[in-house]
C-alpha positions as CSV (number, residue, x, y, z in Angstrom):
1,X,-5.0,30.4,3.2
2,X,-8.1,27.8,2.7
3,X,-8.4,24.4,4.1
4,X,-7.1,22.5,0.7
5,X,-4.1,25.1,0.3
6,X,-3.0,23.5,3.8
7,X,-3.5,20.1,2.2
8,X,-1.7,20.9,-0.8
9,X,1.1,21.7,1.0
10,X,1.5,18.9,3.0
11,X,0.6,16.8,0.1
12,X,3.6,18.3,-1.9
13,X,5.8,18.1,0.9
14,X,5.3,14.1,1.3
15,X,5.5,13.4,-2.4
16,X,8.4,15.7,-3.2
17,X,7.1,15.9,-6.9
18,X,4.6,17.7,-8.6
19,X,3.3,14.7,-10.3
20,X,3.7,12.5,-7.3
21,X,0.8,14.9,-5.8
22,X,-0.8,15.0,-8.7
23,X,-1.4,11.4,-8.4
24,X,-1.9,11.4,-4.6
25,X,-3.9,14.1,-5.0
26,X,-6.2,13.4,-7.8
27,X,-5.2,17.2,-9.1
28,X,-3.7,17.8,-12.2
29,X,-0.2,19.2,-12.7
30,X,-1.0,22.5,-13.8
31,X,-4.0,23.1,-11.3
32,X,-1.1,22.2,-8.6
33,X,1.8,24.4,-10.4
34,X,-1.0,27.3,-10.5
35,X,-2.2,27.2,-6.8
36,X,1.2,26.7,-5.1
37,X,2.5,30.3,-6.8
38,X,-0.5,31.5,-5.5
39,X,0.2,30.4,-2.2
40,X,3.4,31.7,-2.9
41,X,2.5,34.9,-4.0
42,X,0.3,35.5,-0.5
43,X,3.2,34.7,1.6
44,X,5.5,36.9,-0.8
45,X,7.9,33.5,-0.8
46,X,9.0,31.0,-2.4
47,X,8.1,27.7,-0.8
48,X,9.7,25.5,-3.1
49,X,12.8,25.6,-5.8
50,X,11.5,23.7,-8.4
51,X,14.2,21.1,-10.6
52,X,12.8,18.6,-13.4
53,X,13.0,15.8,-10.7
54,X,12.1,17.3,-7.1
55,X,11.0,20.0,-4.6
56,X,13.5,21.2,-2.4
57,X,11.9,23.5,0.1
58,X,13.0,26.7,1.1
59,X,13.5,28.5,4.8
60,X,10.9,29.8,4.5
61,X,8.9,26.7,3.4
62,X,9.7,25.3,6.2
63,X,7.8,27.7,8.6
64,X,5.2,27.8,6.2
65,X,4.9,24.3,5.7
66,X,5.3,23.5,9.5
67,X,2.1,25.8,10.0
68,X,-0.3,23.8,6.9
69,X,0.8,20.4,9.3
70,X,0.0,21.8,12.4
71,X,-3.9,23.6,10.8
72,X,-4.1,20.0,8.5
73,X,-3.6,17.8,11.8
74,X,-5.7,20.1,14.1
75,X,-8.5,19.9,12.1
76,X,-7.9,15.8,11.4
77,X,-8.0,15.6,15.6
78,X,-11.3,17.6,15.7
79,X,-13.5,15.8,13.0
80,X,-12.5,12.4,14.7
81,X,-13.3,13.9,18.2
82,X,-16.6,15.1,16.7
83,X,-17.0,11.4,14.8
84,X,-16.4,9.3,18.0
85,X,-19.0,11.3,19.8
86,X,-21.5,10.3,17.6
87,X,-23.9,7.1,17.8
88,X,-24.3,6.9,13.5
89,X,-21.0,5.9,12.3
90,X,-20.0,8.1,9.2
91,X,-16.8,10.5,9.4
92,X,-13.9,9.3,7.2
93,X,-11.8,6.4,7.3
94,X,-8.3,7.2,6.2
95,X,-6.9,3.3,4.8
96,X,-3.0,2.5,4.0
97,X,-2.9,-0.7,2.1
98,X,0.1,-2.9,0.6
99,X,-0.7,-3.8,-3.2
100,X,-1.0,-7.3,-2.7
101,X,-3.9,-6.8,0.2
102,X,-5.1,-4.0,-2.4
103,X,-5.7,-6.0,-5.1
104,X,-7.1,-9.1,-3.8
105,X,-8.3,-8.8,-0.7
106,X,-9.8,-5.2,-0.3
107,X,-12.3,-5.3,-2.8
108,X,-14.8,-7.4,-1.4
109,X,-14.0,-5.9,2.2
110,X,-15.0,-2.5,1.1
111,X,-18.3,-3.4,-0.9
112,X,-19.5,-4.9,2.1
113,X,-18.2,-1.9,4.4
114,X,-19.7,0.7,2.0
115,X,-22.5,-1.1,1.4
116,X,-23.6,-1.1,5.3
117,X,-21.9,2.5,6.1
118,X,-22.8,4.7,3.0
119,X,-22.1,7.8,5.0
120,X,-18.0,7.0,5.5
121,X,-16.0,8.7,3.8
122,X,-13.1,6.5,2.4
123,X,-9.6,7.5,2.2
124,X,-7.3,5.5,0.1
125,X,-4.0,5.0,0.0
126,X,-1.7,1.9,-1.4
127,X,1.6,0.8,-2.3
128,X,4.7,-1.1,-0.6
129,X,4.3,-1.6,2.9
130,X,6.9,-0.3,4.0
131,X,6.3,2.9,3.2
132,X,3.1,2.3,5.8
133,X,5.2,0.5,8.1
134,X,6.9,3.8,9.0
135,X,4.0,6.0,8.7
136,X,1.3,4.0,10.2
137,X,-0.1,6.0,12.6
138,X,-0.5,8.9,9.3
139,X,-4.0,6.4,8.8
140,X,-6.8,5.4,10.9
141,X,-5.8,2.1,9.7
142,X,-2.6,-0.2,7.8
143,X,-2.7,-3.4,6.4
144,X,1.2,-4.0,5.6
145,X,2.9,-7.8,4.7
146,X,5.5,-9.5,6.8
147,X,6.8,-7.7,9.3
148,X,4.9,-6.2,12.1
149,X,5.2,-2.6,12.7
150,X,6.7,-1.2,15.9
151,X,4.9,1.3,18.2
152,X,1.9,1.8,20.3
153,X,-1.6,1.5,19.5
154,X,-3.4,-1.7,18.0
155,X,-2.0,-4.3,15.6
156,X,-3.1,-7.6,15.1
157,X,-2.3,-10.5,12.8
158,X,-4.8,-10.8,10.0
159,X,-4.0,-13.7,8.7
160,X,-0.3,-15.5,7.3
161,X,-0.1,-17.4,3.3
162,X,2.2,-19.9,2.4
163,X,4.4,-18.8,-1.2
164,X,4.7,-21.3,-4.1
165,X,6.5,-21.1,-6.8
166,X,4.0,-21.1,-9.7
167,X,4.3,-22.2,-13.7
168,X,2.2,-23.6,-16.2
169,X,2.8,-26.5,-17.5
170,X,5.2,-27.8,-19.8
171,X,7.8,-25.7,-18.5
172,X,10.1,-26.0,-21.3
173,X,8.2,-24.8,-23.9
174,X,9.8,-25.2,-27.6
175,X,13.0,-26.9,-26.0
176,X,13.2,-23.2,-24.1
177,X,13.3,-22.7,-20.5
178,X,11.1,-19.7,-19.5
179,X,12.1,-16.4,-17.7
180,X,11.4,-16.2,-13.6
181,X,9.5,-12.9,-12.9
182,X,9.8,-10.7,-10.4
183,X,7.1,-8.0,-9.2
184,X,8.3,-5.4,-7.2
185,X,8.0,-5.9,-3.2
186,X,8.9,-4.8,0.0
187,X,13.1,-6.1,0.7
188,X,12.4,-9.0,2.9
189,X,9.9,-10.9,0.1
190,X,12.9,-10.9,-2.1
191,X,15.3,-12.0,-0.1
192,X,12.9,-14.4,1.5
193,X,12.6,-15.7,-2.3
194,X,16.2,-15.3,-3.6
195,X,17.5,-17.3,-0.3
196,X,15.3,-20.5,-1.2
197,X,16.2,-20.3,-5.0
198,X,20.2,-20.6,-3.8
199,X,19.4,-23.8,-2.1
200,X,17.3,-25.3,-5.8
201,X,20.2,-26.0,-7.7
202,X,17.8,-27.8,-9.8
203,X,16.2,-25.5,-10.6
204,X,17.7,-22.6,-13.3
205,X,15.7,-20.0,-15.4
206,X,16.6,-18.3,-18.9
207,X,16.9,-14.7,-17.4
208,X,14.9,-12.4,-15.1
209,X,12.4,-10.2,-15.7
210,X,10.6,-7.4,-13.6
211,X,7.3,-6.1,-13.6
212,X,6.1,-3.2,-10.5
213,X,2.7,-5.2,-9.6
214,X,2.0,-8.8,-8.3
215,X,-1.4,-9.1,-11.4
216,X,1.1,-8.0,-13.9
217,X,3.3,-10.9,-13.0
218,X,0.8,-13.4,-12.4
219,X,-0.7,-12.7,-15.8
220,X,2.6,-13.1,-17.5
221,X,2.2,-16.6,-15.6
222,X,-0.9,-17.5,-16.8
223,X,0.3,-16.7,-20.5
224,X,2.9,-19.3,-19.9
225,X,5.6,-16.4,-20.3
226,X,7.6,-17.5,-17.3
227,X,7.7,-18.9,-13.7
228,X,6.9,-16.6,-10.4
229,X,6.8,-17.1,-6.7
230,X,3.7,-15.9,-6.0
231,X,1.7,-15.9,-2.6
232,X,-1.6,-17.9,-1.8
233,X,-3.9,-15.2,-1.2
234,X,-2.9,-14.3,-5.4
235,X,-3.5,-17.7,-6.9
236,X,-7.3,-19.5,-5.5
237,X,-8.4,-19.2,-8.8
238,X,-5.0,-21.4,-10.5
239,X,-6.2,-24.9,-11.7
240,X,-3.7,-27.3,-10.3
241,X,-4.3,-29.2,-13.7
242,X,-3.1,-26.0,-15.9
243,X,-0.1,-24.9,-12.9
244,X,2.8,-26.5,-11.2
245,X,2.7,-25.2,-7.4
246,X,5.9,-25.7,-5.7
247,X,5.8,-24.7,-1.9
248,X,8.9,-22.8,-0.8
249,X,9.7,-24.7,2.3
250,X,13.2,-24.7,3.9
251,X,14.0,-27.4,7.1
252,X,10.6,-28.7,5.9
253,X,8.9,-25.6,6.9
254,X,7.0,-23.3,5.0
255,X,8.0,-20.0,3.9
256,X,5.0,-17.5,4.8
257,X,3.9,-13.9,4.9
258,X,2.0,-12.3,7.8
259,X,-0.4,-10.1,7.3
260,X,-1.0,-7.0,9.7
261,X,-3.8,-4.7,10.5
262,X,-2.7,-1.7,12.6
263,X,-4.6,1.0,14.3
264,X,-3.5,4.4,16.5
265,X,-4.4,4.6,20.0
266,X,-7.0,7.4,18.6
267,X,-7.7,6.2,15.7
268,X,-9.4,2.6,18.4
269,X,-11.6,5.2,19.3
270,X,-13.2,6.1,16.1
271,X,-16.8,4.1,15.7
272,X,-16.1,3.5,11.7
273,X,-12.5,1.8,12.6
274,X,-14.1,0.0,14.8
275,X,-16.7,-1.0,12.4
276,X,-13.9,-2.0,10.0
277,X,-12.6,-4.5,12.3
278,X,-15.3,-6.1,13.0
279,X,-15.9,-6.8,9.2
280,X,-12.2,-8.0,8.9
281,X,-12.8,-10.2,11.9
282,X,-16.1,-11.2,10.5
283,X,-14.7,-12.3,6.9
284,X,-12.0,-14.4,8.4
């Protein structure tokens, strides 16, 4: 078996899809479909039953599956052995990111990073953070919301924003009050949120309606469709004059998300994390 067959595997194995690896992968569903009973046919088993919704692997799988992880993190410990013993920093710099960071943080942070370290290879992956808060040390690096993950190795506060509850103005629009929109999160945002709304009785909404990312919901905002509770970092470039910006507070506090950047014990060693870090700390 080659290199990506190993990868393919594993990548399989984590989505439990097809088209979850497709889009992990960047491969198309038929290209994967095709290789795998290839792989298949080499090893003379099956490694998967295939339903319409998910992989279920076999006994065999297992073994053979247990082998691609062993060859795909063998080879991961090598390159960043042979990357941390070099003065130019280059290698590859594996990244798990929660949406929210993703979308309007990250930009900027790798433009700058790319621009100074052309030859690093960037690894991308985003999504919930919890999904990274359990997997963390699967990355060189993890920048996940709220709470901080558990283990050993490096993690360290990147910085905390305070939530408000955003609408345009004229809330009742046509003698209507609007909808409250929810994008989707990690559990403790919306029970952070929901806990705060049952101590507004003042404040009520026509129905609830859900959207799966934060700039799909802040652009319903901004077309006046309905209120959010949105965090800072997503709403610098609101006019105060255009937007209502109620800060959740409770006791007179504020309610806030933490933000976490969190690093292996190997991974510390690596001269493009490293370099990472030093951009992060540099932007702050």
């Amino acid at each position: 078996m080659k290199k990506d067959d190993y990868e393919l595997l594993v990548g399989l194995k984590r989505a439990g899809t097809i088209r979850g690896a497709a889009q992990q992968l960047l491969i198309s569903q038929p290209a994967i479909s095709q290789r795998l009973k290839q792989i298949e046919d080499q090893w003379g088993e099956d490694i998967f039953i295939r339903s319409h919704k998910t992989l279920t692997i076999t006994p065999a799988g297992e073994e053979i599956i247990h082998l691609a992880e062993r060859v795909v993190e063998a080879e991961k410990k090598v390159r960043e052995k042979i990357s941390s013993l070099s003065d130019e920093i280059k290698g590859t710099l594996s990244l798990g990111v929660s949406s929210v960071i993703a979308q309007y943080l990250l930009p900027e942070v790798l433009e700058r990073f790319v621009a100074a370290y052309p030859h690093v290879k960037i690894e991308l992956q985003t999504g919930l953070s919890n999904v990274f808060r359990h997997s963390w040390d699967d990355f060189h690096l993890c920048l996940v919301r709220e709470d901080k993950p558990k283990g050993p190795g490096y993690c360290q506060e990147l910085f905390s924003d305070n939530l408000y509850l955003v609408e345009k103005r004229d809330r009742k629009q046509n003698g209507n009050i609007k909808p409250f929109i929810q994008f989707q999160s990690d559990p403790t945002f919306h029970t952070m949120v929901d806990s705060w709304l049952h101590q507004q009785p003042d404040i009520t909404f026509s129905k609830s309606l859900k959207v799966d990312q934060i700039q799909t919901c802040k652009q319903f905002v901004c077309s006046g469709i309905g209120t959010a509770v949105l965090p800072e970092i997503a709403i610098h470039d609101l006019d105060s004059k255009e937007y209502h910006f109620i800060p959740l507070q409770v006791d007179g506090k504020s309610l806030t998300r933490q933000t976490w950047v969190c690093a292996s014990e190997a991974a510390m060693r690596l001269p493009q994390v490293k370099a990472f870090l030093r951009l992060l700390d540099d932007m702050r």
